[in-house]
C-alpha positions in Angstrom: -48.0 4.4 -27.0 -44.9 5.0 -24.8 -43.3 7.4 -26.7 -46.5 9.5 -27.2 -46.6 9.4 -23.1 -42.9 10.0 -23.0 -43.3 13.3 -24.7 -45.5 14.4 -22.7 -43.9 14.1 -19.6 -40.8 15.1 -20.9 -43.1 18.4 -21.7 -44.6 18.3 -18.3 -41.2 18.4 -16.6 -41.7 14.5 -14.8 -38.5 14.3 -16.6 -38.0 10.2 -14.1 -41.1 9.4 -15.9 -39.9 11.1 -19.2 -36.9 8.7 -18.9 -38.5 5.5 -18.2 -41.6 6.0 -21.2 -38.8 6.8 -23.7 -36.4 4.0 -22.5 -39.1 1.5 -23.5 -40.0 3.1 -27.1 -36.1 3.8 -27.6 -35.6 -0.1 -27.2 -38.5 -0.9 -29.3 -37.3 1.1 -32.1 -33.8 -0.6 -31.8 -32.2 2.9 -31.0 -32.9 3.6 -34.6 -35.1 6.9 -33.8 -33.7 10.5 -33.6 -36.9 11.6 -32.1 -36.9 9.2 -29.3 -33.2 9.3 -28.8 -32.6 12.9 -28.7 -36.0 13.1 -25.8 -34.7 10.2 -24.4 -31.0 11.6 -23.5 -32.3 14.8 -22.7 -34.8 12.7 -20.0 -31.8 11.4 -18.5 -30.0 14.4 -18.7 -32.4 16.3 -16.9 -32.6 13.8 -14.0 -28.8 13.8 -13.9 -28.4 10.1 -14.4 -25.1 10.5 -16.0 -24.1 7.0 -16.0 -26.9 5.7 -17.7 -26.9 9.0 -20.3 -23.2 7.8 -21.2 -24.0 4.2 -22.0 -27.1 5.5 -24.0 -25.5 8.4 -25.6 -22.9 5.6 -26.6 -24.8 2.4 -27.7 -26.8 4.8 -30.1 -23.6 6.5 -31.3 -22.3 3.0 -32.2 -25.5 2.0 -34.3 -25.1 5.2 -35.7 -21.8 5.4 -36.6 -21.7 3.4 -39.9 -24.4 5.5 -41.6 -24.3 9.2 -40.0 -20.6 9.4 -38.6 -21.5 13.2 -37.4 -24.4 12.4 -35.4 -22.9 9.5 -33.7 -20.1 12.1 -32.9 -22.8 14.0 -31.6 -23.8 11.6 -29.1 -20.2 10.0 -28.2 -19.4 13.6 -26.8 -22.8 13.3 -24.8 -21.1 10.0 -23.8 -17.9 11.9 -22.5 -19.7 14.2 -20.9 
């Protein structure tokens, strides 16, 4: 499974790879897992992608924001920064 590989190169530090495993299981999820989302910003984080963390950080805090308003604050401010 990708996420299980995701984790463990996000664990390993091959944070490119990190991103790329955890894109794939974030988007077959729908974005609707806090697990994957939280490894999967931090991924991108970590390889300093900051344009792709902010449209992450974002779409997820839109699908959150109807049921858990302070997590999707959470990630909007990932978004801004």
């Amino acid at each position: 499974m990708s996420y299980e590989e995701g984790f463990a190169a996000l664990k390993d530090g091959d944070f490119p790879a990190a991103a790329s495993l955890l894109e794939k299981a974030a988007r077959e999820t729908g974005y609707t897992s806090d697990i994957i989302n939280h490894a999967y910003t931090l991924a991108l984080y970590r390889t300093g992608d900051k344009p792709r963390l902010a449209d992450v950080a974002y779409r997820v805090g839109n699908l959150l924001l109807p049921n858990d308003p302070g997590s999707a604050m959470d990630y909007f401010q990932r978004a801004m920064f």
